[in-house]
Every structure is written in C-alpha cells, then in structure tokens.
ROVOTI-474010 format. One record per residue (C-alpha): residue number from 1; residue in one letter; x, y, z. Coordinates in nm, 3 decimals, padded with zeros to 5 digits. Layout:
# ROVOTI-474010
  num  residu       xx       yy       zz
  NUM       a        X        Y        Z
...
This chain:
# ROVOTI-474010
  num  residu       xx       yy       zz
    1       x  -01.787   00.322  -01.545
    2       x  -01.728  -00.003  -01.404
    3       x  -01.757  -00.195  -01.731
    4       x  -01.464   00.045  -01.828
    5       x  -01.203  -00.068  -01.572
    6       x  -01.306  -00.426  -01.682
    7       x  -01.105  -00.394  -01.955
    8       x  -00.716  -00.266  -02.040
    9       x  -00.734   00.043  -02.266
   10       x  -00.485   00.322  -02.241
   11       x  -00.777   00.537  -02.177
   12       x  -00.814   00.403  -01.870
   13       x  -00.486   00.589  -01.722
   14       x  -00.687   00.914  -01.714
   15       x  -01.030   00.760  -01.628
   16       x  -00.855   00.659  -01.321
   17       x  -00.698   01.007  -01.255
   18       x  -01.034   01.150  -01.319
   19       x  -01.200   00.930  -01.050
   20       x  -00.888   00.978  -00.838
   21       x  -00.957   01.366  -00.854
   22       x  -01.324   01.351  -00.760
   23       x  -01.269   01.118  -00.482
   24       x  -00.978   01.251  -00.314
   25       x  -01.080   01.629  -00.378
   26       x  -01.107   01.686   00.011
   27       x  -00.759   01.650   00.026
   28       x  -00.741   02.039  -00.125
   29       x  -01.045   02.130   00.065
   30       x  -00.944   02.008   00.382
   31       x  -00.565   02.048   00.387
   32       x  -00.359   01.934   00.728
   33       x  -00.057   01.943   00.879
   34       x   00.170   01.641   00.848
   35       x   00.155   01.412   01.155
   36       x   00.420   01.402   01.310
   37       x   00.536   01.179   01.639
   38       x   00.873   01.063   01.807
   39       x   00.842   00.710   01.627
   40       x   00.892   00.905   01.292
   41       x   01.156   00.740   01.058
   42       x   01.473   00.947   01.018
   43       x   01.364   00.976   00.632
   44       x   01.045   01.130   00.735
   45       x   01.183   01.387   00.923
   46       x   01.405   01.492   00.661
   47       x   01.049   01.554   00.452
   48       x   00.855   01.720   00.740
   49       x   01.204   01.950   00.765
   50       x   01.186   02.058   00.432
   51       x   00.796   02.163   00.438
   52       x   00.715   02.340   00.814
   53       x   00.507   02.632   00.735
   54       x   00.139   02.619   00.690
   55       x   00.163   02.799   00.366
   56       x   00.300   02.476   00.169
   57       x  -00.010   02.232   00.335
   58       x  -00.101   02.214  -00.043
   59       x   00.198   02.014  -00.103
   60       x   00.135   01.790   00.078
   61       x  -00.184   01.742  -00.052
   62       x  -00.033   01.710  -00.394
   63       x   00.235   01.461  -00.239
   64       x  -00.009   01.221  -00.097
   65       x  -00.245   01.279  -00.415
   66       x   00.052   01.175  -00.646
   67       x   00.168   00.815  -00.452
   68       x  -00.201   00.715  -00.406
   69       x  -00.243   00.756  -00.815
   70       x   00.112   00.574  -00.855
   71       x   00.002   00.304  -00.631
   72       x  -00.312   00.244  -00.799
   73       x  -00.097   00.237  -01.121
   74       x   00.161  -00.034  -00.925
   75       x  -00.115  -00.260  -00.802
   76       x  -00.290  -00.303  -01.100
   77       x   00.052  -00.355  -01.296
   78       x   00.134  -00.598  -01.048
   79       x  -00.161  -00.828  -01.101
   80       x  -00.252  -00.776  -01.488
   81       x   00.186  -00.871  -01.546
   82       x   00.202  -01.179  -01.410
   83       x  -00.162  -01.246  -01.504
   84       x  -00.297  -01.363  -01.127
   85       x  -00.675  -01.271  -01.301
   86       x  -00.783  -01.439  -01.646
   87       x  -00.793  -01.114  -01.790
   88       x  -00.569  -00.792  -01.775
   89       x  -00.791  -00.484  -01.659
   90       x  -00.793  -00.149  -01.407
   91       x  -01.002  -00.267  -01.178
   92       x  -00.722  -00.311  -00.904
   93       x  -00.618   00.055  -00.951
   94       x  -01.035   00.163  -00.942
   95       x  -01.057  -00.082  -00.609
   96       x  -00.781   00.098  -00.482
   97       x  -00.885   00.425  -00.517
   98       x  -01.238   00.386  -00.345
   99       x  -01.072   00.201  -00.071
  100       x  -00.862   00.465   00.025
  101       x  -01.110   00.707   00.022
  102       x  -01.310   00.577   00.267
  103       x  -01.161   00.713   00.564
  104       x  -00.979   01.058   00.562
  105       x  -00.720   00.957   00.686
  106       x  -00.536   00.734   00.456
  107       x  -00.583   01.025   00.190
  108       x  -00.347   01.270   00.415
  109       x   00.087   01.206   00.359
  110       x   00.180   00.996   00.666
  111       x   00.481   00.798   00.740
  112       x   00.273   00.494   00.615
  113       x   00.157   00.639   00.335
  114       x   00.516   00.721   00.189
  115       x   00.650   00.387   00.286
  116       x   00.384   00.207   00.142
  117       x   00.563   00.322  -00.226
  118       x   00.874   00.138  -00.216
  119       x   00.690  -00.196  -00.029
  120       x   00.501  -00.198  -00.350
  121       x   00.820  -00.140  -00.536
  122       x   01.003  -00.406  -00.316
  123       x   00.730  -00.657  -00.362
  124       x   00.730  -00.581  -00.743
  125       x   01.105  -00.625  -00.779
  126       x   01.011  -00.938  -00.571
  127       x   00.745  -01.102  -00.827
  128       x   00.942  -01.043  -01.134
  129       x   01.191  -01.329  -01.007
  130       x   01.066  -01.624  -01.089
  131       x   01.209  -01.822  -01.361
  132       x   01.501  -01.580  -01.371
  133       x   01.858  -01.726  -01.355
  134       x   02.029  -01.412  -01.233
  135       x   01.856  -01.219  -01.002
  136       x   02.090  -01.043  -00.768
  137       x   01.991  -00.692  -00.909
  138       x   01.672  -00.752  -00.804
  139       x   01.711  -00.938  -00.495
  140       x   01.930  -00.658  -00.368
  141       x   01.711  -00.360  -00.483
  142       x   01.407  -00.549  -00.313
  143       x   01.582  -00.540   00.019
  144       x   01.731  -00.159  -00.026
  145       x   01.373  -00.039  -00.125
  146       x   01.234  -00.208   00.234
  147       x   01.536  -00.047   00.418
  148       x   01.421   00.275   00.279
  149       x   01.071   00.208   00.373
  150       x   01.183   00.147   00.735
  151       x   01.369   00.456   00.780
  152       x   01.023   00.640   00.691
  153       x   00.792   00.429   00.881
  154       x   01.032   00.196   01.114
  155       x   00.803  -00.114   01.169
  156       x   00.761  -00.208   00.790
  157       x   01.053  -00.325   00.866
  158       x   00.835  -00.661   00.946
  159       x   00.727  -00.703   00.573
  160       x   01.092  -00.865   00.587
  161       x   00.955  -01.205   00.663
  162       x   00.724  -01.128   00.371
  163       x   00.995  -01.081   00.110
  164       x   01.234  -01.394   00.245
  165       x   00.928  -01.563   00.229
  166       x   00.843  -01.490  -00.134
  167       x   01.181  -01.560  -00.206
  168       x   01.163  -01.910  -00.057
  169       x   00.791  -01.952  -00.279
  170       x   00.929  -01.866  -00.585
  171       x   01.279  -01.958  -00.607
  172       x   01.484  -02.269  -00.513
  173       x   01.704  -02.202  -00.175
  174       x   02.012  -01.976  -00.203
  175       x   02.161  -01.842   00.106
  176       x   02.408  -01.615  -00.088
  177       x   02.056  -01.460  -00.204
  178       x   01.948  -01.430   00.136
  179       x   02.249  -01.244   00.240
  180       x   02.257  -01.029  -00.070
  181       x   01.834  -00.904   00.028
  182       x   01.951  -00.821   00.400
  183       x   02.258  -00.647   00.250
  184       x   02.016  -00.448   00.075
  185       x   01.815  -00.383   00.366
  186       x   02.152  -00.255   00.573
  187       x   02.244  -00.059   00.303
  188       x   02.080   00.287   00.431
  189       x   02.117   00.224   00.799
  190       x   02.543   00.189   00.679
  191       x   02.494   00.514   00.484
  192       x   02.319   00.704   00.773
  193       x   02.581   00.568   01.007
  194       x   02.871   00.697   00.811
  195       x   02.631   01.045   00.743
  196       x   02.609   01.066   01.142
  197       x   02.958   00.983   01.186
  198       x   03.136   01.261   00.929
  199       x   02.871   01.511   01.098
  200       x   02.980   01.429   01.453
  201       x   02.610   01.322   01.539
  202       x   02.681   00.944   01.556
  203       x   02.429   00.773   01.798
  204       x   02.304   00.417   01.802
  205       x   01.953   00.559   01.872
  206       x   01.966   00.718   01.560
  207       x   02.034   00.399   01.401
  208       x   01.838   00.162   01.583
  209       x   01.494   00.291   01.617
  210       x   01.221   00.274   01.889
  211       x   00.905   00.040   01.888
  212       x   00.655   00.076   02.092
  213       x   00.296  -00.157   02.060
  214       x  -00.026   00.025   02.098
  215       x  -00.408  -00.072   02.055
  216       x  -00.556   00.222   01.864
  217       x  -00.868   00.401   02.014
  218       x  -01.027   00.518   01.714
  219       x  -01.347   00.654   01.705
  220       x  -01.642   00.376   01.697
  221       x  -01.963   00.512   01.464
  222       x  -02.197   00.453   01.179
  223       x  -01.948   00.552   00.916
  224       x  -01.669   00.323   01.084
  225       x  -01.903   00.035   01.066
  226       x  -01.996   00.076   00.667
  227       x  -01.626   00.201   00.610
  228       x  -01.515  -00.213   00.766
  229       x  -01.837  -00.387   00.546
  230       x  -01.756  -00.228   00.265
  231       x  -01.398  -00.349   00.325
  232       x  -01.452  -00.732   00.435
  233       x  -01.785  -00.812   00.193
  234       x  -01.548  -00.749  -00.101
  235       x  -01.266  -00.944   00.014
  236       x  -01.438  -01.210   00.115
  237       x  -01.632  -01.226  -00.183
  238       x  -01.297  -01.165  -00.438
  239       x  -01.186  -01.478  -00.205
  240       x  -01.372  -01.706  -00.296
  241       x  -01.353  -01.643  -00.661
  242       x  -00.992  -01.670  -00.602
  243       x  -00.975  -01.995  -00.445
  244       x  -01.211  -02.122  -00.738
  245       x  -00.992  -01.975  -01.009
  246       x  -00.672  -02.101  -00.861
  247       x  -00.679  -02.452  -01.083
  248       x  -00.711  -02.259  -01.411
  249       x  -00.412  -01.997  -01.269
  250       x  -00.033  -02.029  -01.367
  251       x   00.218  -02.157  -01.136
  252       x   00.394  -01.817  -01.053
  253       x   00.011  -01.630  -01.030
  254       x  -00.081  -01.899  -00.761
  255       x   00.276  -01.821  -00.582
  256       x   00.194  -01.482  -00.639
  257       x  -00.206  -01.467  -00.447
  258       x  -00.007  -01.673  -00.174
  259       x   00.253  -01.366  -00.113
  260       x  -00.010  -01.105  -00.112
  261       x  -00.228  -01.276   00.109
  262       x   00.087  -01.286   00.349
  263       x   00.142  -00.905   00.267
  264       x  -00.198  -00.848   00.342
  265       x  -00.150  -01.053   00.703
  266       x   00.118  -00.861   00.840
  267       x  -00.010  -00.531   00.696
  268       x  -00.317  -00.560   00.975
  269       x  -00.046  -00.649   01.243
  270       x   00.189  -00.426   01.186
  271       x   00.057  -00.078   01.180
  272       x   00.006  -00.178   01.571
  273       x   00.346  -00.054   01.612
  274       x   00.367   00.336   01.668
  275       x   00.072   00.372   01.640
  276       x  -00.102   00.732   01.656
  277       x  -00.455   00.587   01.794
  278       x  -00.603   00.637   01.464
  279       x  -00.657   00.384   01.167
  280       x  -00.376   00.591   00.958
  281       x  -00.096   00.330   00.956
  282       x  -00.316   00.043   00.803
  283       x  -00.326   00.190   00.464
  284       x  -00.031  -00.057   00.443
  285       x  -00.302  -00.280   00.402
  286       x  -00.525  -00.145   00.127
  287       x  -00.317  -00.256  -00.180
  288       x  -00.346  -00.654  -00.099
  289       x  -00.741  -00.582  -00.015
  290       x  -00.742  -00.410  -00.363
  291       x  -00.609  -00.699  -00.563
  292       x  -00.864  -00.931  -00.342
  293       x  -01.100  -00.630  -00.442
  294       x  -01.085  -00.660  -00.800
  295       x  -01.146  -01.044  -00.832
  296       x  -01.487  -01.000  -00.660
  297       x  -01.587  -00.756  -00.936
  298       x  -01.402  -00.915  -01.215
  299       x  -01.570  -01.227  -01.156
  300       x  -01.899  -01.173  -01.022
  301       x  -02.130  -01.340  -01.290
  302       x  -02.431  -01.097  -01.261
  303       x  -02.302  -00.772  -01.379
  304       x  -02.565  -00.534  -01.200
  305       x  -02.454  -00.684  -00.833
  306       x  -02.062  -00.560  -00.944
  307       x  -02.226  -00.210  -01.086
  308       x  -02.425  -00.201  -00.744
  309       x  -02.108  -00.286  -00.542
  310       x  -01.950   00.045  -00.704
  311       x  -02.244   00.183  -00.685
  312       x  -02.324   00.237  -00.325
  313       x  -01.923   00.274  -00.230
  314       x  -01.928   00.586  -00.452
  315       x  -02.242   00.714  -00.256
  316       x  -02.088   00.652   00.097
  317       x  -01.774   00.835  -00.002
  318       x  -01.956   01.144  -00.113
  319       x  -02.231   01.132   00.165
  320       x  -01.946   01.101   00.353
  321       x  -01.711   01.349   00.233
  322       x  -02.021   01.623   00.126
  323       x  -02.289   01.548   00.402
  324       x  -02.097   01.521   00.727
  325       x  -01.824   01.661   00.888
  326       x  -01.589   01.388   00.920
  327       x  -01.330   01.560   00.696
  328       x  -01.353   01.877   00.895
C-alpha cells in the first residue's frame, strides 16, 4: 500500500478514505461526548449548543471523521504544490492519518481539532504568497482564518508569530501588510463585539478570553511510550533527509520547510495553554510531523525499511484499538 501513496494518482483520494475508515473506525464504536471546559472558544460553544443530547454523539463522530480526511487532503496539497519533496505523492495525507490514530484522543472533535482546519487554511493562504505582487486578499484572509481559529480554541492565537513570520520569510517588508493580517485577525472579535452589543450581552470577558498554563498529567504506559517512538524515529529520520535535500530544493520550498518547522515549534508549546491534562490539544502538532513524516518514507533508499515503518504502525494501531481497552 505504501508504494501506492508514493505516487500522485487520483485513485489515491479514496485509498486514503479507505485507510481513513479502517483506522479511525473506533470513532463509531466508541462514540463520546464533546469535551467541554470554561477555556472553550466562544465559536465552540456555539457548536457544543447546537448538538447537547447523547442521541447526536454520531455526529460528532462524523464531524471529527470529516476534518481529519480534509486535513490529510490540505497537508499533502500543501507540500506536493509548492513542491518542498522531489516528487508529488500522498504520503503526507497517509502519514497523517496513522499519526492521528495513535492515540484516541486526537480522533474525538475537540476545540483543537476544529481549529486546527483554518491554521492549515491560514498557513495555506500563507504559502501561496510568494512571488505574488498583490497579495492583500490573501494576507487578510490568512489573518481572519487565525481569528476564527482563536475564537474556537483561544491560544492558537500564538501561531500569530508563525504567520508574521512567514510573511517576513517570504516576502520583502510591508507594514501596510502587517496591519492588513492583524486586521484580519480583529475582524471576528469586532463582529462578536457588535453581536454582544445589539444583544445587550456586551462584556470584555467575552471578548478577551482567559489563559491559563497547565502541565498535563497524562497517563504514563507501554502504549504512550511506542505512541512518542513511533512519533520522533520518523521525524527525525524525514529530518535528515530534509536537511540533505535542501540544496537540490527551490527557493520558496526551502522558505516553506523553515515555516513548518516553526509551526511545528509552537504547536508543542502551545497546547500547554488550557489544557485538559490529556495529550488532546497537541494534535495541533501532527500536520508539521506529517510533512517531516513523509520525507522519511519518500526518501528512505531501502524500500522494505519504509514498508516495515508502515508496517508495524498499522499493527500498533489495531493491537491497540482491537486488543486493549484504551478506547473504552
């Protein structure tokens, strides 16, 4: 299956899906309640409102089933478009997939989860700025999608000194572009100020969130251990090949590896905001290890150590989800 992703074929849309559906299948089996706690976005709430009786837990299943397809189909857009690999294929999208089905809890909808779609979306609007004269669209639809984003999961907020960042990487200086992205960013804070204030339930609470640092407890065992190798081996591994390939890259793909490895920084830092004492919130973090992913099996020279690689992460997710009660 492996040798499929390797390459860019339209039938590769529904192999995905297909592995999507037997990997994340627990998320029907084991339906949950959407987590909910006083750090929640404003957004968020609005979605929890909507859905509060246990009879609709399948939607959310199908909700959280749906972005963690689309954001396999972002990330692997992302890298084969502005060509940071030699070759366009779905391993990104495949990477992604097993990743997040490693622990059970970055399968579930969470406030993470759902902002994770328009960072993606912000960091894609983001990467298709360089060499382009007149980018204000984009600038200012980068910043609105991570002022959505922050009203759904308030510290991802942060990924802010990702973006001006970017923008400093890939374009000349421009302060009026500056202002224009933080416009964008203001933009739904303004419109759920002037929402609050026609409804008579104006408050600069409701505006200005809460954040509060915590160390997460989460639960130390076997399955934790194999869940982090099987994370860092990878990366370090895609790395490397990386750092080797960078000479061969273009310009903008070299620019591009230097913003996701900054995305992929504050995506382990930030989830330490309101945090729930589980590893939910760093699924922020999984589409930057996925890109990172798909290098070490793109360009991993012996083909049977890349088939192995899939190999045994296919075998700890079923052991995982099948043989033990983790899910439960």
């Amino acid at each position: 299956m492996i040798a499929a992703f390797k390459k860019k074929e339209p039938g590769n849309v529904a192999l995905l899906l297909i592995l999507s559906l037997i990997l994340k299948l627990p998320i029907f089996l084991y339906p949950r309640a959407l987590p909910i706690s006083p750090g929640d976005g404003p957004l968020y709430q609005l979605i929890t409102a909507w859905f509060n009786s246990p009879d609709e837990w399948y939607i959310f299943g199908l909700l959280s089933f749906s972005l963690l397809y689309v954001h396999a189909l972002i990330i692997t857009n992302l890298v084969n478009e502005h060509r940071m690999t030699t070759r366009a294929t779905f391993l990104p999208g495949m990477a992604y997939i097993l990743i997040t089905s490693l622990i059970p809890e970055w399968n579930y909808l969470s406030p993470a989860l759902i902002a994770s779609t328009f960072i993606l979306l912000s960091i894609r609007q983001l990467f298709s700025l360089y060499n382009v004269s007149a980018g204000n669209s984009k600038i200012y639809n980068s910043g609105l999608l991570l002022g959505l984003a922050s009203y759904i999961y308030y510290p991802s907020l942060g990924f802010v000194l990702c973006v001006i960042t970017g923008l400093l990487i890939l374009r000349a200086f421009k302060l009026n572009e500056i202002l224009l992205f933080l416009i964008g960013i203001l933009t739904p804070a303004y419109l759920l100020a002037v929402y609050l204030f026609l409804t008579d339930g104006f408050s600069i609470n409701k505006i200005i969130l809460t954040v509060e640092w915590h160390i997460p407890h989460f639960k130390r065992s076997v399955w934790t251990l194999v869940t982090f190798l099987l994370i860092i081996i990878p990366f370090v591994l895609g790395g490397y090949y990386i750092q080797h390939q960078l000479g061969k890259m273009l310009i903008q793909a070299r620019k591009n590896w230097s913003i996701i490895l900054l995305l992929l920084m504050l995506a382990l830092f930030i989830p330490l905001l309101n945090n729930n004492n589980d590893l939910t919130n760093w699924i922020l973090a999984l589409a930057p290890f996925a890109a990172f992913h798909a290098s070490g099996y793109l360009y991993l020279r012996k083909k049977w150590i890349s088939t192995l690689c899939f190999l045994i992460f296919i075998a700890f997710i079923l052991v995982q989800q099948y043989a033990s009660s983790v899910w439960n």
